[in-house]
N, C-alpha and C positions, 0 to 999 in steps of 0.2 A: 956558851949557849945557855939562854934561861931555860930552865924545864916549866913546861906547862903540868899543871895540875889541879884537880877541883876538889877545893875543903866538902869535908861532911856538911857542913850546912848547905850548901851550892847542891849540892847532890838531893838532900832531903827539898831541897827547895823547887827544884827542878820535875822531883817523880811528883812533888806534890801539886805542883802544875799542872802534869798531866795526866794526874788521878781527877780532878777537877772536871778537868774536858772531857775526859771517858767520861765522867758520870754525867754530864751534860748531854752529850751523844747517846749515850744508851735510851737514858730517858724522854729523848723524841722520836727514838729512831723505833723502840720496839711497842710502842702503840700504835703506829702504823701498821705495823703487821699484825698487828690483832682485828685492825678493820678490815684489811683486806681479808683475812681469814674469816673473820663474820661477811663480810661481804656476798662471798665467793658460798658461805655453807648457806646465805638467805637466798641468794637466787637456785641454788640446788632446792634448798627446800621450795620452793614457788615452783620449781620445773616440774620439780615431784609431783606436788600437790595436783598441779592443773593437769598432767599427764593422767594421772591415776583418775580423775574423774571424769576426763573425757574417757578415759575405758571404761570407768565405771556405767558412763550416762549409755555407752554404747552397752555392757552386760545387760541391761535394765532392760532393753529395746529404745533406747531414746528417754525416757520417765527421767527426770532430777530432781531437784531440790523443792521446787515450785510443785511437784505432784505428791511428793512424800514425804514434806518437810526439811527444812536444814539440820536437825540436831539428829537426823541420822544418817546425812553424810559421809562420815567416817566409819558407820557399824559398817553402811553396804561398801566403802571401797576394801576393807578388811575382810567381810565373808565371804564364804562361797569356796569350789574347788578351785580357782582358780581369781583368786582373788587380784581387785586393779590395784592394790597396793598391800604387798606383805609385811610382815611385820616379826617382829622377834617376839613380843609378849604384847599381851592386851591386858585392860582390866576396864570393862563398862564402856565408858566413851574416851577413852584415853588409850592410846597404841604407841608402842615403841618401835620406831622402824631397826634393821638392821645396821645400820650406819648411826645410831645410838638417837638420832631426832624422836623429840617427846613431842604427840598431837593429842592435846585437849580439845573435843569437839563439844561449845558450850553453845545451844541453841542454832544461831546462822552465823559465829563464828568458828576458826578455828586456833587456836592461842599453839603456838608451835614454840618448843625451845630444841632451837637447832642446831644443841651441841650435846643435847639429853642430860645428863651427869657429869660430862666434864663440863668446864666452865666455870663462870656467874652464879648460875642460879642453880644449877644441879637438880635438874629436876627428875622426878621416877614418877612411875605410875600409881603410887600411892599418894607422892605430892606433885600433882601438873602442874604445869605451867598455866597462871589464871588472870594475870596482870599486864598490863604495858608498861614500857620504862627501863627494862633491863635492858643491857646490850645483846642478848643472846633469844631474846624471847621478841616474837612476830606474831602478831595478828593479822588472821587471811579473813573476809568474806563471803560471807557464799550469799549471791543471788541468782537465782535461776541455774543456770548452765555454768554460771562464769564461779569461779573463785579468782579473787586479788586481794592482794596487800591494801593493812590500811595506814598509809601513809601518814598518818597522825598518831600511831603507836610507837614507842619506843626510836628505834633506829630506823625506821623503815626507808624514809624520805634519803639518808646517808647511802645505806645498803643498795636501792632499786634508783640512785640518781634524779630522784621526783624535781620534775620541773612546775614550779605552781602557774607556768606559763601557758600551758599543755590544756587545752581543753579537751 
C-alpha cells in the first residue's frame, strides 16, 4: 500500500492559494457593506430631516423657510420646549443629534455627516461638515416647505437610487 502524503512545499503552496482568495474576497466583499451602511444612515438622515421640519413648519403655525429664511432652519427645529428635532449638543448653526449625525445649517443648505465622528470625515461641532465628496457627508436643501437631497453631492445619487430619468 503507497502511503499518501503532502511535502512542506505542497502544503505552503496550497495555504498560500487560499490566502490569496481570502484576500480577494474580503476586499469586494467588505465595501459593500460599508455602502449599505451609508445607505441605510443617508435615508435615516433624510427621514429625519424632513420629519423634524414638517413639525417644525407645523410648531411655527404653518411659517417655513420662504417666511424666515433658510439659514435658520436648523436653530427653529432645535429650540423651544419641545423641540422637532433634538439634539445631544449644539454650537451656533451646527447640532449634534443623538445618534452621533453632525447638521451644519450653511444658508439654504444643510451639509450633514451621518456618521458625526466615527467614519470618514469625523466630523464635531467645532469642525462641520462643509464640503461634498466624502462618502459620509450629504447635502440636503431647503426650499420653502420641502428639504431634499442634492443629488450631485458626494454619494447621494448611490445612497437615494436617483434615477436621472425621473422627472
Amino acid at each position: 500500500m503507497k502511503k499518501v502524503a503532502f511535502s512542506l512545499s505542497e502544503l505552503l503552496l496550497a495555504v498560500g492559494i487560499v490566502a490569496v482568495i481570502s484576500t480577494l474576497m474580503i476586499t469586494t466583499v467588505i465595501p459593500k457593506g460599508d455602502e449599505k451602511k451609508y445607505s441605510t444612515l443617508a435615508n435615516k438622515a433624510y427621514l429625519t430631516l424632513e420629519e423634524a421640519y414638517d413639525v417644525q413648519i407645523m410648531n411655527d403655525g404653518g411659517l417655513d423657510a420662504s417666511n424666515y429664511g433658510a439659514e435658520e432652519v436648523l436653530f427653529r427645529m432645535v429650540q423651544g420646549e419641545t423641540p422637532a428635532l433634538p439634539t445631544y449638543a449644539r454650537n451656533g448653526n451646527v447640532a449634534q443629534l443623538p445618534n452621533g449625525m453632525i447638521i451644519n445649517n450653511t444658508g439654504a443648505n444643510l451639509f450633514v455627516d451621518i456618521d458625526g465622528i466615527e467614519g470618514k470625515t469625523r466630523s464635531t461641532l467645532n469642525s462641520p461638515p462643509r464640503r461634498c465628496g466624502e462618502s459620509d457627508i450629504l447635502l440636503f436643501v431647503i426650499d420653502g416647505s420641502d428639504i431634499s437631497p442634492d443629488y450631485d453631492c458626494g454619494f447621494a445619487r448611490e445612497y437615494f437610487e436617483y434615477n436621472d430619468r425621473i422627472n
